[in-house]
N, C-alpha and C positions, 0 to 999 in steps of 0.2 A: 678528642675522643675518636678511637676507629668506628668508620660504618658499620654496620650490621654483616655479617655474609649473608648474600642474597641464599633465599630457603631451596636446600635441595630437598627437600620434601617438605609434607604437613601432615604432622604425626596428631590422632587424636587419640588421648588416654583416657577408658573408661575405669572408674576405681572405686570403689566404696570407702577408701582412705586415704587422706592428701593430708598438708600441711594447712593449718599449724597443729595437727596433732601430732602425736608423737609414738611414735612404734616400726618397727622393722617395714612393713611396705613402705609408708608416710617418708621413714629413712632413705631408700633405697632411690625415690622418684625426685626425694627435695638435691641428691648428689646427682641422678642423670640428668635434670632438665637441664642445669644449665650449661653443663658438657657437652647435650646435643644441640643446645643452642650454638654454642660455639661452632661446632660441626657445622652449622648452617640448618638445622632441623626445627624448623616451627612447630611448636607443644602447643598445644589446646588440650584441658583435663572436663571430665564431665566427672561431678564429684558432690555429694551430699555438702551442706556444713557441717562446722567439724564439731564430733557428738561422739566418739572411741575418747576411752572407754565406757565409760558409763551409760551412751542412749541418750544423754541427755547434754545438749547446746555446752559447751566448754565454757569454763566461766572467763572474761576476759577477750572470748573470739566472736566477733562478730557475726551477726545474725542473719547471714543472708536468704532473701530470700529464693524461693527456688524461680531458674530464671535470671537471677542475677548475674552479670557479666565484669568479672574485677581483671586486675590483672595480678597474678602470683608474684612473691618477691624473686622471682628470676624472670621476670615480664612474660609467664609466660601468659596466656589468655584463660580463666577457671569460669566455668561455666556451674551455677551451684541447681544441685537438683533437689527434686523433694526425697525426703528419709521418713521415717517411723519411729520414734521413741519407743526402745525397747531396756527391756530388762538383760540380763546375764545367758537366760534362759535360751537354748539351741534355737527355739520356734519362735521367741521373739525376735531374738536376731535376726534368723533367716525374712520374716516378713517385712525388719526396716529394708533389707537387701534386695528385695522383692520389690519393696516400692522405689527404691534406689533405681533400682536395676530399669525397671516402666516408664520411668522419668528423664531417667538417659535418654533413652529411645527417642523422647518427645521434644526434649530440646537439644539432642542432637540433630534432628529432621532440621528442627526451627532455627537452629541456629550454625548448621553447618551445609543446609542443605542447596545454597548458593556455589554457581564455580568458583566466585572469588574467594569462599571459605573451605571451599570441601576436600578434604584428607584426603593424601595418598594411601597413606596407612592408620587402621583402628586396631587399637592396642586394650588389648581389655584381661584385666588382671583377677587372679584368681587366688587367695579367697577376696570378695567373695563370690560363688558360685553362679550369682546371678548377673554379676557384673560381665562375667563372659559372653554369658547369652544376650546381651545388651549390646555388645562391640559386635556380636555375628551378623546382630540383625540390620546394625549402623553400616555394617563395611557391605554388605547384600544391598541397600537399600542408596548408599552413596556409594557403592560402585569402588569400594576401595579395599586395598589388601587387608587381609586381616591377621590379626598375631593375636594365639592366648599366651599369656605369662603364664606360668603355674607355678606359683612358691613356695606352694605345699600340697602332698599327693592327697588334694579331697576329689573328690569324693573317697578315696578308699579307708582314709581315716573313720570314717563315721562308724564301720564293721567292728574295728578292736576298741573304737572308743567305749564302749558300751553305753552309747545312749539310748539306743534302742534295746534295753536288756532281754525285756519280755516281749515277746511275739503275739500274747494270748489275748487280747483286745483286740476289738475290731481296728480302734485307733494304731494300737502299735502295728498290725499287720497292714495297715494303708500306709505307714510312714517308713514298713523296711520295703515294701513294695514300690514306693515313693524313691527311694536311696536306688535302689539294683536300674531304675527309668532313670533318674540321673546319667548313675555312672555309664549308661549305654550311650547316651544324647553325648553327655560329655566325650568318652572314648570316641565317638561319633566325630564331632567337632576338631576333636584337636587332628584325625586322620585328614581332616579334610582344610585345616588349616594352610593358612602360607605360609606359617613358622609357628613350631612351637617351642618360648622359651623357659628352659629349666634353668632350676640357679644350684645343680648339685650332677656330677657325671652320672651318679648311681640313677636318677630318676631318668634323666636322659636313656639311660640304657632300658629301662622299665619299657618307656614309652615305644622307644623302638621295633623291643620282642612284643607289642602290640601292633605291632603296623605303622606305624606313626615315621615316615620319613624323614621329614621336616624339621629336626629339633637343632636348635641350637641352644648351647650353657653359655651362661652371664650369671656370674658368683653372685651374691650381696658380697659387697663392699665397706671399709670403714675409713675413715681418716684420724684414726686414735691414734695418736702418736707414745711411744712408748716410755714408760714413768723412769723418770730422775731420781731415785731412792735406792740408797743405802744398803742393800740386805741386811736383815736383822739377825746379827751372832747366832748362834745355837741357845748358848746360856742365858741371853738377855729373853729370846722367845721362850725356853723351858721356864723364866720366871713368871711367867703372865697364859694367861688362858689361850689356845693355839686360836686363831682366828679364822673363819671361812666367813664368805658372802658370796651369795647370791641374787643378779638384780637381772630383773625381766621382768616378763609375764608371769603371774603365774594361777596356772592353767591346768585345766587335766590332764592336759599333753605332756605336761612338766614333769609330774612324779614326784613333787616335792616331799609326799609323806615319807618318805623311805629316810630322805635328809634327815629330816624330824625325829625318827627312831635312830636311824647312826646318832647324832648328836647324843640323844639319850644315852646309848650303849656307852658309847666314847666317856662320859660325865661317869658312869655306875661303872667302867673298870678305873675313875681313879685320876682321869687327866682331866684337867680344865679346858673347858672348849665354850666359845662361843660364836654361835651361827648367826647372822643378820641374812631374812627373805626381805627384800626391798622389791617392791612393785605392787601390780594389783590384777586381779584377775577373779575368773569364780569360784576359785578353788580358796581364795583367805579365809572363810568362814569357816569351813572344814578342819583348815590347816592350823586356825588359834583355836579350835576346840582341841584339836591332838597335840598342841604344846599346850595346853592347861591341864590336860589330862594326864601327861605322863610326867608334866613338870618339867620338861626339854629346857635345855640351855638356847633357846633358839628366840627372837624377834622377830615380826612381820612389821616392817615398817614401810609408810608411803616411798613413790620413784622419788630421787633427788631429784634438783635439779642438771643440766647436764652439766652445769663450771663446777659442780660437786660428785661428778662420778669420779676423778681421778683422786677424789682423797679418796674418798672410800676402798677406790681397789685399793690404794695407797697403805688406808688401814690394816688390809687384810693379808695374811699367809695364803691362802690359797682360794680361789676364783673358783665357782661352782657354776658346771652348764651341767643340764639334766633332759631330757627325755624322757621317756617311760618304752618299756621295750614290745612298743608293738612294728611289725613290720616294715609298714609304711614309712614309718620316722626313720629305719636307718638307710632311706632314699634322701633323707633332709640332715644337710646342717646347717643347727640352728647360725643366723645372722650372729647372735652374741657373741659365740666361740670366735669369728674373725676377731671381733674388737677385746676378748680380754687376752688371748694369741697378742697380740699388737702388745698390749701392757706391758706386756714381758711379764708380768705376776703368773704365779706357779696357777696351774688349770688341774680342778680336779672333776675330768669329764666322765659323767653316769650317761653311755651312751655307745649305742652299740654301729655298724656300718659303714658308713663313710664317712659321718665325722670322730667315731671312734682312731679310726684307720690314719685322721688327720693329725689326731694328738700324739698316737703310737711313732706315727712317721718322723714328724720335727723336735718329738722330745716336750712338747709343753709343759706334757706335766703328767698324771696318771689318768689312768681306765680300769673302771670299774663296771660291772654290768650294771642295766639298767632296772631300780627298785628294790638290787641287792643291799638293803643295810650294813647286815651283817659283814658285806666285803667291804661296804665304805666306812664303817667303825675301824673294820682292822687295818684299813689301809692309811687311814687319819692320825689313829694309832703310832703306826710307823712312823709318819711325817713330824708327829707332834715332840718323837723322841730321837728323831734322829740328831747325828751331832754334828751336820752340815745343815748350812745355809737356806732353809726349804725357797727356792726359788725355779723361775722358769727358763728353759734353753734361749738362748738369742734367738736360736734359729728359725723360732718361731712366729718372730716378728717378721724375721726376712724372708719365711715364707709368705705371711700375710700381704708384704710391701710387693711381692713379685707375681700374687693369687690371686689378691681380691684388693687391690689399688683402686679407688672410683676412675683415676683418671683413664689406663685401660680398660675397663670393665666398660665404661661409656665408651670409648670409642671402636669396642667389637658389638657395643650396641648400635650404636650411629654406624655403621658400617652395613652390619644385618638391614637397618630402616632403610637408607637409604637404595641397597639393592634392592629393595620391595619394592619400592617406590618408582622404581625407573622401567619396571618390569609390565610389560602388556597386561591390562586387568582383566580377568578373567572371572566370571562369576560362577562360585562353585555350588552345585546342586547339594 
């Protein structure tokens, strides 16, 4: 067995989401740990148990309590903190995040606050929101560099989300009054960070025409290697219903309903079509009321497992990433688009910005705006009659192999930590 490489730093990651659950951060840390390990970068995570999606303890993952000291299956060291059983609901989220976030704090103090344990650098990721302010206070208080992640432009999401619809309550008007105090602290925060990392050019740039010096981009990443299957004839597809899938989240961020009506449309001019939404999110309730209502050709069914995601894409004629078209989002692409890009399956991306720009560029597949029905009926339409092959450009795999590879992706992360790290500490007002 090779020795270990002695640690060029001791990176600590604050997070509201680790392994063993399952989702695009959770993804994104379970492929850098042990790349930066390899790099020689000692990981320490401070992290609730795992309770995404639902709020409530995974059935299966152990219970830890907060306090709890294991080691992750890439050795690194997880420290479990206390969470709050919530619902779906924005405000109950945000309060398990809340107490996430207060817990950190406290056994971070407790358990990193020795020289033999205490970080070079705090890494604290965003969402959620409060996990940021938790790594501000760890790297102020142990004296160590600090980095936010940002994976998705929140706060400014919450404005076009329309959670806050009505202002006319006292309540609503302390909670948009609440959002504008965020986003100051937070804009705050990241000017005054020793790195802020984005995982898309377009936000990088945002942050910048804010003052924000410091940014460095680190993609997400996949290691999907791309499907060994056949393209299906023209004629053998015109005989059988066209197929789409969709698997993620699914979210208000998503925009799925517009899916839901294409599908319809598609079905009522005359072609067979069948959609499968795999995942889960708070928008399914919603979403199987507006397929029972209009009769949609569509299913909402649970995530597969992951040795069953490659049939499914397998199954299907063309791969659906969606969005919804508020501003913010076309600063974000989504992690998914890397991994079904990788499949080599034809991509039919509802999705305007920089991951539109990614699909148009390597050819994946098509672009459609985002919540336009009506153009992804017609555009489904096309695909379903046409009398070539509906498949995806190569090219879009080998851009993913050469974009968003974990193996480089970690090591311009491990490169960034470790400059922090070696760098005189300095504590920022």
């Amino acid at each position: 067995m090779q020795p270990a490489p002695t640690a060029t730093a001791r990176v600590l990651l604050v997070t509201h989401y680790y392994h063993p659950e399952r989702g695009a951060p959770q993804r994104r840390w379970d492929a850098l740990v042990p790349r930066l390990a390899d790099a020689g970068i000692e990981v320490s995570v401070l992290a609730p148990p795992p309770h995404y999606p639902h709020g409530t303890l995974l059935a299966g993952a152990p219970a830890s309590r907060p306090g709890s000291v294991t080691r992750g299956r890439h050795g690194e060291r997880v420290v479990r903190v206390r969470y709050r059983e919530h619902s779906q609901r924005l405000l109950s989220r945000t309060a398990d995040q809340a107490v996430a976030a207060a817990s950190s704090v406290v056994q971070g103090l407790r358990r990193f606050g020795s020289r033999a344990h205490r970080p070079d650098v705090v890494v604290g990721t965003v969402p959620g929101i409060p996990s940021m302010f938790a790594a501000w206070v760890l790297a102020r208080l142990l004296r160590a560099r600090f980095v936010v992640e940002m994976r998705d432009a929140w706060p400014d999401l919450i404005a076009p989300s329309g959670i806050f619809r009505s202002a006319r309550s006292p309540r609503s008007r302390l909670r948009v009054a609440a959002t504008a105090v965020v986003h100051r602290v937070l804009s705050r925060l990241q000017a005054r960070a020793d790195a802020v990392v984005t995982t898309t050019e377009a936000f990088a740039q945002v942050l910048r025409e804010r003052g924000v010096e410091r940014v460095a981009v680190v993609r997400n990443g996949t290691a999907f290697a791309p499907l060994e299957c056949t393209p299906v004839p023209a004629a053998e597809r015109r005989a059988r219903p066209f197929r789409a899938v969709y698997a993620g989240t699914i979210g208000r961020a998503q925009g799925l309903e517009a899916v839901v009506r294409a599908a319809k449309r598609v079905a009522d001019a005359g072609q067979p079509i069948e959609v499968r939404l795999v995942g889960v999110g708070a928008e399914v309730p919603a979403l199987q009321a507006l397929v029972d209502l209009l009769d949609a050709p569509v299913t909402i069914e649970p995530p597969v497992p992951f040795d069953r995601v490659r049939d499914l894409y397998a199954w299907a004629d063309t791969l659906v990433v969606s969005l919804r078209d508020w501003l913010p989002l076309q600063w974000t692409v989504p992690s998914k688009l890397y991994e079904v890009m990788a499949s080599g399956v034809h991509v039919t991306a509802c999705v305007a910005g920089e991951a539109a720009d990614i699909v148009t560029d390597v050819g994946a597949g098509i672009v459609v705006p985002p919540g336009d029905a009506d153009a992804l009926a017609a555009a489904w339409r096309e695909l379903a009659a046409s009398p070539e092959p509906v498949v995806g450009d190569p090219a879009a795999a080998q851009w993913v192999a050469e974009n968003a590879d974990d193996d480089s992706l970690a090591d311009r992360y491990a490169r960034l930590l470790s400059r922090l790290a070696t760098r005189p500490t300095k504590v920022r007002a």
